[in-house]
PDB file of N, CA, C and O in Angstrom:
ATOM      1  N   UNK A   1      -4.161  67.918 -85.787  1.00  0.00           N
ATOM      2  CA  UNK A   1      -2.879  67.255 -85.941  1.00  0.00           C
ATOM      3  C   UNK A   1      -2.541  67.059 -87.413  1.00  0.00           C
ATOM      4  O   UNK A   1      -1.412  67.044 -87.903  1.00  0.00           O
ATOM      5  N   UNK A   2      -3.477  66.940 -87.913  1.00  0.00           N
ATOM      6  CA  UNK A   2      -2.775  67.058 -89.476  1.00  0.00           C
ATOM      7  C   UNK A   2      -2.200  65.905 -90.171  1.00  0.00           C
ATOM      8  O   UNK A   2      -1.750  65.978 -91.315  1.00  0.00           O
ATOM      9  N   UNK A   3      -2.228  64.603 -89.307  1.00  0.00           N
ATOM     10  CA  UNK A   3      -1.524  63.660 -89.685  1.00  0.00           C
ATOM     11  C   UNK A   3      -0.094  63.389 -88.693  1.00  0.00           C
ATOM     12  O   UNK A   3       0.749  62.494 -88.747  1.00  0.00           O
ATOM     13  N   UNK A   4      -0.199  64.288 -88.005  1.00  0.00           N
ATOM     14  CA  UNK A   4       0.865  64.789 -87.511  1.00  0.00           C
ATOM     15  C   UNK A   4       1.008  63.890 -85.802  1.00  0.00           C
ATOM     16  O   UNK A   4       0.856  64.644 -84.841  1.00  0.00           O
ATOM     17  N   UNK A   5       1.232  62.651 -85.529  1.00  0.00           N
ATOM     18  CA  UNK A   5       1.083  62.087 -83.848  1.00  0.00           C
ATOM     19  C   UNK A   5       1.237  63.779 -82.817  1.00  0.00           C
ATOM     20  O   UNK A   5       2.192  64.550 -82.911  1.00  0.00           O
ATOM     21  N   UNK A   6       0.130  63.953 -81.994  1.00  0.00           N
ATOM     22  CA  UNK A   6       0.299  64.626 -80.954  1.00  0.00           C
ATOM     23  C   UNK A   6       1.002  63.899 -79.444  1.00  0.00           C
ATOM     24  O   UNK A   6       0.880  62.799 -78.905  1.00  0.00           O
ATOM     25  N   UNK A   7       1.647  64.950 -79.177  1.00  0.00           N
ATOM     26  CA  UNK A   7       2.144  64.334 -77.367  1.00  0.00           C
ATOM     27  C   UNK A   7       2.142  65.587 -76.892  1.00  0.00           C
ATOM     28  O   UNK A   7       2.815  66.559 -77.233  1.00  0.00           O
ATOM     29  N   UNK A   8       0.808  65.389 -75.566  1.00  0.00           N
ATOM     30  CA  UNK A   8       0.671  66.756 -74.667  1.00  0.00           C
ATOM     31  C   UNK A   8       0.641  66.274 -73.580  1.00  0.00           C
ATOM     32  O   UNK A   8       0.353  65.080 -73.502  1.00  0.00           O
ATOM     33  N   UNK A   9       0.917  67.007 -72.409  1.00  0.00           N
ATOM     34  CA  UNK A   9       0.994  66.615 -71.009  1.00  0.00           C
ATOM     35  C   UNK A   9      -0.638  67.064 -70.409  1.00  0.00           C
ATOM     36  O   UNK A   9      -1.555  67.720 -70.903  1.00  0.00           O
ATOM     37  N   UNK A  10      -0.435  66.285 -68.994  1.00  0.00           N
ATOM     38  CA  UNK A  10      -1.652  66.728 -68.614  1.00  0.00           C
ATOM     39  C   UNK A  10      -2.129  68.356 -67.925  1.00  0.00           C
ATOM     40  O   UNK A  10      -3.096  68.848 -67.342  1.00  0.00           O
ATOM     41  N   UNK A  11      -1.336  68.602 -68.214  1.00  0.00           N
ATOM     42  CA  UNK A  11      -1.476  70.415 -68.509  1.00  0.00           C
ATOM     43  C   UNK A  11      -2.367  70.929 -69.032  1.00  0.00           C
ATOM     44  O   UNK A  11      -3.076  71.729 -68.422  1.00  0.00           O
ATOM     45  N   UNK A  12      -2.531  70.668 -70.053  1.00  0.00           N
ATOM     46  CA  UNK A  12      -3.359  71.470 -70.901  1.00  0.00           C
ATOM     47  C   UNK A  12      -4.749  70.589 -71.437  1.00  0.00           C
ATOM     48  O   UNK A  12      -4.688  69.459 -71.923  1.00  0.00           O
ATOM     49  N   UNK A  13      -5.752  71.221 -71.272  1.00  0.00           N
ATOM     50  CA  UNK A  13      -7.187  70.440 -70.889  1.00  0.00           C
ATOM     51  C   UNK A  13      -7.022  69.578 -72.377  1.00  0.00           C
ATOM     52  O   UNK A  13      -6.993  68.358 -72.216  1.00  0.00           O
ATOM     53  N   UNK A  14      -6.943  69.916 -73.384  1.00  0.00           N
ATOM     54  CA  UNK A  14      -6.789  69.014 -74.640  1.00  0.00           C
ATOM     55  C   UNK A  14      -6.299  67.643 -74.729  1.00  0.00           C
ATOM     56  O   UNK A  14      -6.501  66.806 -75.609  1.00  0.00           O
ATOM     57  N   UNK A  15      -5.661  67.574 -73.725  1.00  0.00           N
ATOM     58  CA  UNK A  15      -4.999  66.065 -73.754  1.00  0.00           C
ATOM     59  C   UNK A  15      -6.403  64.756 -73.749  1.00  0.00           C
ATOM     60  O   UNK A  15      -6.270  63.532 -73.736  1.00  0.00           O
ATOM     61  N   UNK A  16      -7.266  65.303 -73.759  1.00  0.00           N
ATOM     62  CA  UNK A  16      -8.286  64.262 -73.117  1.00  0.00           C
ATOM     63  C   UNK A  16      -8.808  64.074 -74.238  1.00  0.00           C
ATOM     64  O   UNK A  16      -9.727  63.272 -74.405  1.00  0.00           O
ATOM     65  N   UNK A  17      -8.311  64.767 -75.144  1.00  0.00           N
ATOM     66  CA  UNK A  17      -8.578  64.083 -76.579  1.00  0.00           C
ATOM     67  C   UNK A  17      -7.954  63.150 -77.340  1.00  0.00           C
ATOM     68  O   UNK A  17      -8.337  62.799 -78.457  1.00  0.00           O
ATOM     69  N   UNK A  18      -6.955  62.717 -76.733  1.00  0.00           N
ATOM     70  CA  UNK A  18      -6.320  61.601 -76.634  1.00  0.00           C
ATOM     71  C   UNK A  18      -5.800  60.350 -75.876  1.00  0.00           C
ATOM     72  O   UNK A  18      -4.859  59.565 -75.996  1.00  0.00           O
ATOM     73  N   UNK A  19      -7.032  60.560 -74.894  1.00  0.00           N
ATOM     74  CA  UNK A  19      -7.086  59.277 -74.231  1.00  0.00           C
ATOM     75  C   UNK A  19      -6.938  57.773 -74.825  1.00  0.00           C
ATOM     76  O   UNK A  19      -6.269  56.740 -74.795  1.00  0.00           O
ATOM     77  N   UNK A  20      -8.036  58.410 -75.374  1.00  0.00           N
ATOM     78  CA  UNK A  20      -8.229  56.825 -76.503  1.00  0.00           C
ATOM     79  C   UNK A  20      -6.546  55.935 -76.986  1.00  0.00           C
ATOM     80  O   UNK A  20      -6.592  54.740 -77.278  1.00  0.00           O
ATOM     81  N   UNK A  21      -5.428  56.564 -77.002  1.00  0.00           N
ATOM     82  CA  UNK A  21      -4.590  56.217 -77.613  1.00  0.00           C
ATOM     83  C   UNK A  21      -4.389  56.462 -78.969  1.00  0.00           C
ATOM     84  O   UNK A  21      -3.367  56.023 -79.497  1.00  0.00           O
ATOM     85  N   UNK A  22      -5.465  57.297 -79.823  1.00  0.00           N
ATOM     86  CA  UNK A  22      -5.250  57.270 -80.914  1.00  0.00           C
ATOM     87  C   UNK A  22      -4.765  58.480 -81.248  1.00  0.00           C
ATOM     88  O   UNK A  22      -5.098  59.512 -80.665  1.00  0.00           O
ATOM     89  N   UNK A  23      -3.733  58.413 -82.460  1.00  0.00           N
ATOM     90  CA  UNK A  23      -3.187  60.082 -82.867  1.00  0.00           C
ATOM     91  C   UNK A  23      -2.439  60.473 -82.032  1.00  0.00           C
ATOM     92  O   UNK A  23      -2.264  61.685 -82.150  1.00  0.00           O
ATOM     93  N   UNK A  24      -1.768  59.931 -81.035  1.00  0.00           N
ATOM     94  CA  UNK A  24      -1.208  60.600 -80.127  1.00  0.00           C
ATOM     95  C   UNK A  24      -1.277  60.359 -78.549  1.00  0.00           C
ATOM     96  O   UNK A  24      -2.302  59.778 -78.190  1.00  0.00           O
ATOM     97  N   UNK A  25      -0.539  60.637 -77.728  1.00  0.00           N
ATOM     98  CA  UNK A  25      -0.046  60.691 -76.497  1.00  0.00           C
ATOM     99  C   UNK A  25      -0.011  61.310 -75.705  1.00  0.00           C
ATOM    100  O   UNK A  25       0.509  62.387 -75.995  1.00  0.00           O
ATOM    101  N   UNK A  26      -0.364  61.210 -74.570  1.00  0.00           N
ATOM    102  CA  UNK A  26      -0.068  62.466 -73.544  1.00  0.00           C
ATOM    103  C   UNK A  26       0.814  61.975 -71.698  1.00  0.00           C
ATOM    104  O   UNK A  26       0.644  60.919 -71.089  1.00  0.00           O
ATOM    105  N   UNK A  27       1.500  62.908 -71.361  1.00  0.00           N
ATOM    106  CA  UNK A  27       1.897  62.508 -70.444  1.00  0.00           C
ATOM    107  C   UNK A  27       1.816  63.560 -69.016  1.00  0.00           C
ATOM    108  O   UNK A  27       1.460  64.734 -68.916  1.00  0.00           O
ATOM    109  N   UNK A  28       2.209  62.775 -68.204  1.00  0.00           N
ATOM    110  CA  UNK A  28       1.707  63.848 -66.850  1.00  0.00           C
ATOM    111  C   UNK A  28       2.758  65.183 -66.684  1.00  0.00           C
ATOM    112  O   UNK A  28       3.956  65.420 -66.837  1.00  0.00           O
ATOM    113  N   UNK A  29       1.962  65.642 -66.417  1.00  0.00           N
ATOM    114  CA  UNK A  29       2.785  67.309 -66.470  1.00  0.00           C
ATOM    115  C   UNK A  29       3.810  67.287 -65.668  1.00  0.00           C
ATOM    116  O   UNK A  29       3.781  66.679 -64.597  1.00  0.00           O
ATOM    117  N   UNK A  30       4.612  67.804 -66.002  1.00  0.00           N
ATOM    118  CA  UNK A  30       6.326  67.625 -65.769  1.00  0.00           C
ATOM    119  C   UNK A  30       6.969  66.320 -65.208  1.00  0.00           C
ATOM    120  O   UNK A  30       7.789  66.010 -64.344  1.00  0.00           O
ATOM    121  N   UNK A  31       6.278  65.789 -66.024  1.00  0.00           N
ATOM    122  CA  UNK A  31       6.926  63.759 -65.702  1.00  0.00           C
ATOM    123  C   UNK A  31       8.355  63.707 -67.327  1.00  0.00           C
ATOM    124  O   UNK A  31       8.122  63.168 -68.409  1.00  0.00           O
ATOM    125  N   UNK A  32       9.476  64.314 -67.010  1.00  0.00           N
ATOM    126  CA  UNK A  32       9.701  64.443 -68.130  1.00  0.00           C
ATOM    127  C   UNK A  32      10.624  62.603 -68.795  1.00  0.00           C
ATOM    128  O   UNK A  32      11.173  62.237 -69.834  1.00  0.00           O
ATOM    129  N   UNK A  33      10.380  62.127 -67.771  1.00  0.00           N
ATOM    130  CA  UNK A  33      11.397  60.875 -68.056  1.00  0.00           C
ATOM    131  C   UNK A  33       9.723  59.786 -69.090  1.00  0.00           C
ATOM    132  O   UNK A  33       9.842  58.752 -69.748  1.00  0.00           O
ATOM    133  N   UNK A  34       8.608  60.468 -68.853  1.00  0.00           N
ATOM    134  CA  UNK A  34       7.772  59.828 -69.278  1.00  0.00           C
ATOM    135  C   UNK A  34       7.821  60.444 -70.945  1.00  0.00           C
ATOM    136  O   UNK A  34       7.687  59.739 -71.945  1.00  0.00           O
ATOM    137  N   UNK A  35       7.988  61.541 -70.935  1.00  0.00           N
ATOM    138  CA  UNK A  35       7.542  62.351 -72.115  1.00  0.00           C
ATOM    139  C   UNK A  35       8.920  61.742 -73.148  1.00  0.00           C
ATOM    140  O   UNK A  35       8.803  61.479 -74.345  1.00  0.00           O
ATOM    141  N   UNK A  36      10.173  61.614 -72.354  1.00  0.00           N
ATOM    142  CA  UNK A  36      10.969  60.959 -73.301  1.00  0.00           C
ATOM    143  C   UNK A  36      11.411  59.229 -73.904  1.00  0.00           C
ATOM    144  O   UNK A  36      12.129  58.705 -74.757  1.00  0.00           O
ATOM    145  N   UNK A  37      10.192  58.738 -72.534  1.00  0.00           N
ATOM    146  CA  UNK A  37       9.858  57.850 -73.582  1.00  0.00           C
ATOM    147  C   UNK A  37       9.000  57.586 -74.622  1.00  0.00           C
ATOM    148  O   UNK A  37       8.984  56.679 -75.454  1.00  0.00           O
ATOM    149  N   UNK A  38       8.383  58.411 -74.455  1.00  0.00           N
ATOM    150  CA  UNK A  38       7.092  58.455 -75.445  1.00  0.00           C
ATOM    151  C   UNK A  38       7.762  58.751 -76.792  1.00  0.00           C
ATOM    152  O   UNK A  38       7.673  58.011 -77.771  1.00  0.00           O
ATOM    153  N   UNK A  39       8.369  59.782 -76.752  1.00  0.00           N
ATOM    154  CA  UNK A  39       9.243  60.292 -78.024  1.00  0.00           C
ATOM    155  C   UNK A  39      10.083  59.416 -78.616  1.00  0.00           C
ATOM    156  O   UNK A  39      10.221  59.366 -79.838  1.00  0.00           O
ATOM    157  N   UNK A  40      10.956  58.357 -77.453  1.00  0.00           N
ATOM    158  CA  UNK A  40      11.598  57.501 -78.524  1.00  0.00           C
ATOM    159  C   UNK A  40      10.807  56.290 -78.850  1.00  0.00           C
ATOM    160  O   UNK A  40      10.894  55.392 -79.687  1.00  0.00           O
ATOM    161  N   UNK A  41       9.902  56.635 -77.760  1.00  0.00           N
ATOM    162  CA  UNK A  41       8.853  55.270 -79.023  1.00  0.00           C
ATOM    163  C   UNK A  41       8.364  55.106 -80.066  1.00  0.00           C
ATOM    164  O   UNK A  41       8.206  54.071 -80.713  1.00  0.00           O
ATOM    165  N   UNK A  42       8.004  56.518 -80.353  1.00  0.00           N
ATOM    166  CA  UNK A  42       7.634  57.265 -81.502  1.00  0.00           C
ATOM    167  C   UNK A  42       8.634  57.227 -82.571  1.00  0.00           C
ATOM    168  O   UNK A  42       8.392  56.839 -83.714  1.00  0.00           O
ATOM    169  N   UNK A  43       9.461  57.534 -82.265  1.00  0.00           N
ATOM    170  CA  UNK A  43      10.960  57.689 -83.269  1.00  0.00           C
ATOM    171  C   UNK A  43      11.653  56.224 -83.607  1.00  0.00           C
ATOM    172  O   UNK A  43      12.504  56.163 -84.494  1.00  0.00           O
ATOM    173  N   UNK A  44      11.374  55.396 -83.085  1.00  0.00           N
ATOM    174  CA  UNK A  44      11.919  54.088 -82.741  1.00  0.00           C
ATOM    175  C   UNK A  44      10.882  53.052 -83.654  1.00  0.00           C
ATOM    176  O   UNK A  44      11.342  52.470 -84.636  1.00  0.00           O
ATOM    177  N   UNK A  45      10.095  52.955 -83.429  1.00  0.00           N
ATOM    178  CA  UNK A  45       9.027  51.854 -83.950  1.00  0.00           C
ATOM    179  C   UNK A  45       8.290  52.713 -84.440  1.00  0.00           C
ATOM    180  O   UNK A  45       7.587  53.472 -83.773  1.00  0.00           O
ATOM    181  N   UNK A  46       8.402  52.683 -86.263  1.00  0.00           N
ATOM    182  CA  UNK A  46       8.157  53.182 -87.474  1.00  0.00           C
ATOM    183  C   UNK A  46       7.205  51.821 -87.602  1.00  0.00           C
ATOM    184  O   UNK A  46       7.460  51.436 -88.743  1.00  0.00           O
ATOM    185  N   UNK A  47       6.431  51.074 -87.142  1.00  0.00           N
ATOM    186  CA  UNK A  47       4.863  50.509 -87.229  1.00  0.00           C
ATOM    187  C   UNK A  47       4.026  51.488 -86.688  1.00  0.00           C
ATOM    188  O   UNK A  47       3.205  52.162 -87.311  1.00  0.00           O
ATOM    189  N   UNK A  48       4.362  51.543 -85.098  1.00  0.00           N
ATOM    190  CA  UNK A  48       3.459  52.156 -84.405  1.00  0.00           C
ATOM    191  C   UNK A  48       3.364  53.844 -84.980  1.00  0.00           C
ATOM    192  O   UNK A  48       2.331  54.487 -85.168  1.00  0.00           O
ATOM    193  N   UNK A  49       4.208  54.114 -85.098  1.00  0.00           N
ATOM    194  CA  UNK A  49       4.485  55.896 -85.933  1.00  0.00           C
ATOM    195  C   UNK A  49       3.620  55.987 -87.036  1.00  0.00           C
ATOM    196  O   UNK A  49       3.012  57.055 -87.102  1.00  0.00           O
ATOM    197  N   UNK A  50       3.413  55.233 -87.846  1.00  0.00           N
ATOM    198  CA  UNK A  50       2.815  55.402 -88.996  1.00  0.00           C
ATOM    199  C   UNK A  50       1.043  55.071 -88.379  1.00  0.00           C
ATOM    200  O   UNK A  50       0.086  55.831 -88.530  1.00  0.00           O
ATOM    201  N   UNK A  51       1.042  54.315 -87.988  1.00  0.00           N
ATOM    202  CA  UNK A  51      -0.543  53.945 -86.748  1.00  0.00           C
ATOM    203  C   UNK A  51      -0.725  55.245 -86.662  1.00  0.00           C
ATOM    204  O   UNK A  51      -0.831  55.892 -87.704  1.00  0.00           O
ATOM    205  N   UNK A  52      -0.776  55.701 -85.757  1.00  0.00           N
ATOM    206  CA  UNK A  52      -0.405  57.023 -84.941  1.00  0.00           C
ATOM    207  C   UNK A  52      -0.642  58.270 -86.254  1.00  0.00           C
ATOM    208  O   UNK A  52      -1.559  59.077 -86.102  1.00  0.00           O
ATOM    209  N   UNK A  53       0.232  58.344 -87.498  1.00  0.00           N
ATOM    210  CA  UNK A  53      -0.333  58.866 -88.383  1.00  0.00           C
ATOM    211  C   UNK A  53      -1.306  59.153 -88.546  1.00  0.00           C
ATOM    212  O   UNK A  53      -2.020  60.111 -88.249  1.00  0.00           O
ATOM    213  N   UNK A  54      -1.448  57.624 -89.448  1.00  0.00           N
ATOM    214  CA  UNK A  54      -3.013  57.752 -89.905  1.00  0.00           C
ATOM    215  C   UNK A  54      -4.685  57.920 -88.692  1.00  0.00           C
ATOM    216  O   UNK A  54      -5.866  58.191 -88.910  1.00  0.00           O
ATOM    217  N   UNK A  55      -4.043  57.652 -87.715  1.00  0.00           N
ATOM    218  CA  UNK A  55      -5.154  57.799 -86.301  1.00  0.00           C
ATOM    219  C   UNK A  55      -5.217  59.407 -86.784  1.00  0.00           C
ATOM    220  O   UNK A  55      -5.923  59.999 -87.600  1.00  0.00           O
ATOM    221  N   UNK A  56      -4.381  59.730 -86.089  1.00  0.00           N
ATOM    222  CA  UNK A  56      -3.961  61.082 -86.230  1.00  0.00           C
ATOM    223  C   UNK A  56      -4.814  61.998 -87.389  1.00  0.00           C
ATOM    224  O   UNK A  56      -5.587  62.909 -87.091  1.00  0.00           O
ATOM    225  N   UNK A  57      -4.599  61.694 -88.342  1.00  0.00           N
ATOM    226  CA  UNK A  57      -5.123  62.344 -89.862  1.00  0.00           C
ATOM    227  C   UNK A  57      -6.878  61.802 -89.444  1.00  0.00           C
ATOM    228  O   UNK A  57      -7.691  62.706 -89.637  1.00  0.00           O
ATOM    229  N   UNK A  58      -7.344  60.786 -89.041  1.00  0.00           N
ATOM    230  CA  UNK A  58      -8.598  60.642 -88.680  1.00  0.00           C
ATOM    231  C   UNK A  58      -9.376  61.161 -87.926  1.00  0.00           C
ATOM    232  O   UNK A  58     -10.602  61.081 -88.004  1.00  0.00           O
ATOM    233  N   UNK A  59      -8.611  61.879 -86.935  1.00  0.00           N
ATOM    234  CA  UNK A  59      -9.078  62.122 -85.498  1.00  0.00           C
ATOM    235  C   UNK A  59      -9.128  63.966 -85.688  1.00  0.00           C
ATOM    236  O   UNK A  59      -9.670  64.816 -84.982  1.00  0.00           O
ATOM    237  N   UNK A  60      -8.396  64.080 -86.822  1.00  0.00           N
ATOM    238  CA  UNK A  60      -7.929  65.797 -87.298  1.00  0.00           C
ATOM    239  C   UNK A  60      -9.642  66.013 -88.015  1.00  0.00           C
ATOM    240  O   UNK A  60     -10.206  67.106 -87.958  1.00  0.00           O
ATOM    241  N   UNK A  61     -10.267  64.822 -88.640  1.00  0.00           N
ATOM    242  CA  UNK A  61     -11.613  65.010 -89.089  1.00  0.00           C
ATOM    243  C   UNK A  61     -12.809  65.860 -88.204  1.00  0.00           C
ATOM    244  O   UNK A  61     -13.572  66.745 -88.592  1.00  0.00           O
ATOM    245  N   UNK A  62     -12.657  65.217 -86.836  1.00  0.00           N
ATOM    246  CA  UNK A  62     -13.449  65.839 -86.045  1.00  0.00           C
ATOM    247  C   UNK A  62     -13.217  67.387 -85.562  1.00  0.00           C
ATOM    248  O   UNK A  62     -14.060  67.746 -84.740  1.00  0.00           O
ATOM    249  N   UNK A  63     -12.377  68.235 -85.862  1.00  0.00           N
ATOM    250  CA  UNK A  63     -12.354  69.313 -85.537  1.00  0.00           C
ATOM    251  C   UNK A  63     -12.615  70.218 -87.029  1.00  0.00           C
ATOM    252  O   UNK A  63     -12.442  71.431 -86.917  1.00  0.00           O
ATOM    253  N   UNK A  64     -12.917  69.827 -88.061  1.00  0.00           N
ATOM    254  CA  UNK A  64     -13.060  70.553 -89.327  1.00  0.00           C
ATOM    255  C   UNK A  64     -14.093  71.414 -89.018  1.00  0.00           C
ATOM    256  O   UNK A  64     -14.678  70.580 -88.327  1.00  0.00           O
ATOM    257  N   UNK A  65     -14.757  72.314 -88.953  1.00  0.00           N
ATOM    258  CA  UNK A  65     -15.599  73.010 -89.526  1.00  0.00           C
ATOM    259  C   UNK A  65     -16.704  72.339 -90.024  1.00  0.00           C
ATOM    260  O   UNK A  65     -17.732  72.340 -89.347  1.00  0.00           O
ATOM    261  N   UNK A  66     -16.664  71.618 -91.367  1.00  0.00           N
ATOM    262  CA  UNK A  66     -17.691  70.478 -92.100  1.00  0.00           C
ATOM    263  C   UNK A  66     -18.275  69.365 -90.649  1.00  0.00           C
ATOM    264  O   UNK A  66     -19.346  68.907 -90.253  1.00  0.00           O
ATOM    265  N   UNK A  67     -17.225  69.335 -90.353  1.00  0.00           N
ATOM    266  CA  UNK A  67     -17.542  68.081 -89.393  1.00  0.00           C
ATOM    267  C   UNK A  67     -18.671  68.582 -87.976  1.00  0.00           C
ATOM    268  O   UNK A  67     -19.699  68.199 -87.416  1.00  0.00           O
ATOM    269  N   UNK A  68     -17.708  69.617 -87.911  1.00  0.00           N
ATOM    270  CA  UNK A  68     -18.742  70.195 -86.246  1.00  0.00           C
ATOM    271  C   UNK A  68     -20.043  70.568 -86.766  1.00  0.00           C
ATOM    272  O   UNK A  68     -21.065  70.140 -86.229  1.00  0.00           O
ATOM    273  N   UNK A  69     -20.083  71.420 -87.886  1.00  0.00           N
ATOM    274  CA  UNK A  69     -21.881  71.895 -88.090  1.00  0.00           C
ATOM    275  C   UNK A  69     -22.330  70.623 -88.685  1.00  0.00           C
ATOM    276  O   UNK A  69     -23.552  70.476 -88.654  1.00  0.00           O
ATOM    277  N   UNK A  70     -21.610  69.607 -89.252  1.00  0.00           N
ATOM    278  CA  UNK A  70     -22.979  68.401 -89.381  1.00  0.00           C
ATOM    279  C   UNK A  70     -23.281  67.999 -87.846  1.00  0.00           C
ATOM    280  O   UNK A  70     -24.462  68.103 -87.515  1.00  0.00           O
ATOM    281  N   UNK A  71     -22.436  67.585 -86.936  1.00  0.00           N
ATOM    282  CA  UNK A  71     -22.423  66.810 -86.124  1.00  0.00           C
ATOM    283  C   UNK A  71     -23.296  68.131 -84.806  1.00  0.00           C
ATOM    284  O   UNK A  71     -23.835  67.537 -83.873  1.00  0.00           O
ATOM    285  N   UNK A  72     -23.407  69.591 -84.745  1.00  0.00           N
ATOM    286  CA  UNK A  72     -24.241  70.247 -84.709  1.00  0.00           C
ATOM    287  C   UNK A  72     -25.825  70.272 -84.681  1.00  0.00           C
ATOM    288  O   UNK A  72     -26.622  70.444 -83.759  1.00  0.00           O
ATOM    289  N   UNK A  73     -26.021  69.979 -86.364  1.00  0.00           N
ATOM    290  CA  UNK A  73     -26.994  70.296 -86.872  1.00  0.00           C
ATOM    291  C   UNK A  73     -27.894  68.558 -86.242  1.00  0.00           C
ATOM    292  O   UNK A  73     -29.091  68.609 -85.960  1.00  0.00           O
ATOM    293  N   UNK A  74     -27.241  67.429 -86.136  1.00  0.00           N
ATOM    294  CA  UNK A  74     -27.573  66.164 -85.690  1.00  0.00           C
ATOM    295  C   UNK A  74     -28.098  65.999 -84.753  1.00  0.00           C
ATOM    296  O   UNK A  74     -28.952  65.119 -84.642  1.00  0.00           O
ATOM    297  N   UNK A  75     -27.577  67.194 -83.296  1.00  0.00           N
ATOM    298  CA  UNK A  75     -27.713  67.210 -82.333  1.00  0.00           C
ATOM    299  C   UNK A  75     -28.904  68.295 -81.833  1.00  0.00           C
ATOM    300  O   UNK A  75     -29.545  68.256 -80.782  1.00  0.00           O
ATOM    301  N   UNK A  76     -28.971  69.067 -82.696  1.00  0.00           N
ATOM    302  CA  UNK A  76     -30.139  70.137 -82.558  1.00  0.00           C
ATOM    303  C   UNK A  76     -31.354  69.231 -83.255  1.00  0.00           C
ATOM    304  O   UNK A  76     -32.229  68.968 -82.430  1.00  0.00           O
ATOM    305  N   UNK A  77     -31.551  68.815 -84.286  1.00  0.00           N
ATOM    306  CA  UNK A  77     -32.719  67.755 -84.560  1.00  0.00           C
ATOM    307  C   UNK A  77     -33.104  66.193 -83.822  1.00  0.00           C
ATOM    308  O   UNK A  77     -34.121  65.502 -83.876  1.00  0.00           O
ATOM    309  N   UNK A  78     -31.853  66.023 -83.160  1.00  0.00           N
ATOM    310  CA  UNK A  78     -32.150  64.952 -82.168  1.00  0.00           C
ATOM    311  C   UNK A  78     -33.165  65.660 -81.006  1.00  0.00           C
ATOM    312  O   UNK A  78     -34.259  65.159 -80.749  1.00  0.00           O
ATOM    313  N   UNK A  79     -32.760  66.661 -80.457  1.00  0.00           N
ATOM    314  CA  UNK A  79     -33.326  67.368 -79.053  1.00  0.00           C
ATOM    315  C   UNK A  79     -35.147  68.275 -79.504  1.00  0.00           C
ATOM    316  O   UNK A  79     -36.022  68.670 -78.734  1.00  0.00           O
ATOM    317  N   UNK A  80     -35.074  68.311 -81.190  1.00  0.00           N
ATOM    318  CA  UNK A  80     -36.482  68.769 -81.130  1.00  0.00           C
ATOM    319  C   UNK A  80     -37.624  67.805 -81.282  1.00  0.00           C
ATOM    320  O   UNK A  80     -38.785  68.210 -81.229  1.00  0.00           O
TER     321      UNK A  80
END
């Protein structure tokens, strides 16, 4: 996400990376009266938007490259 709030439906298996509430949103697949509230909540309350940001930019950590082979390499020396 990049910093960027995500909103995915439950379509696509990724959404479950945002359960937590953080970085983003997801809504049920073709619930579209849900998906547009989500959007003007987003657009609307510039507290929670900027939250959501910075979640967002945090949560973008765990998919780096750097991040997966440490968190990798943690998990292969835990199991020997």
């Amino acid at each position: 996400a990049c910093g960027t709030p995500v909103v995915l439906s439950t379509g696509i298996d990724s959404h479950v990376n945002y359960r937590d509430g953080k970085g983003g949103a997801y809504f049920t697949n073709g619930d579209h009266r849900q998906l547009a509230g989500i959007l003007i909540g987003i657009v609307n309350d510039e507290p929670m938007r900027r939250r959501m940001e910075d979640e967002a930019l945090r949560k973008s950590n765990q998919f780096q490259n750097a991040y997966i082979s440490k968190r990798f390499l943690e998990i292969i020396r835990e199991a020997s």
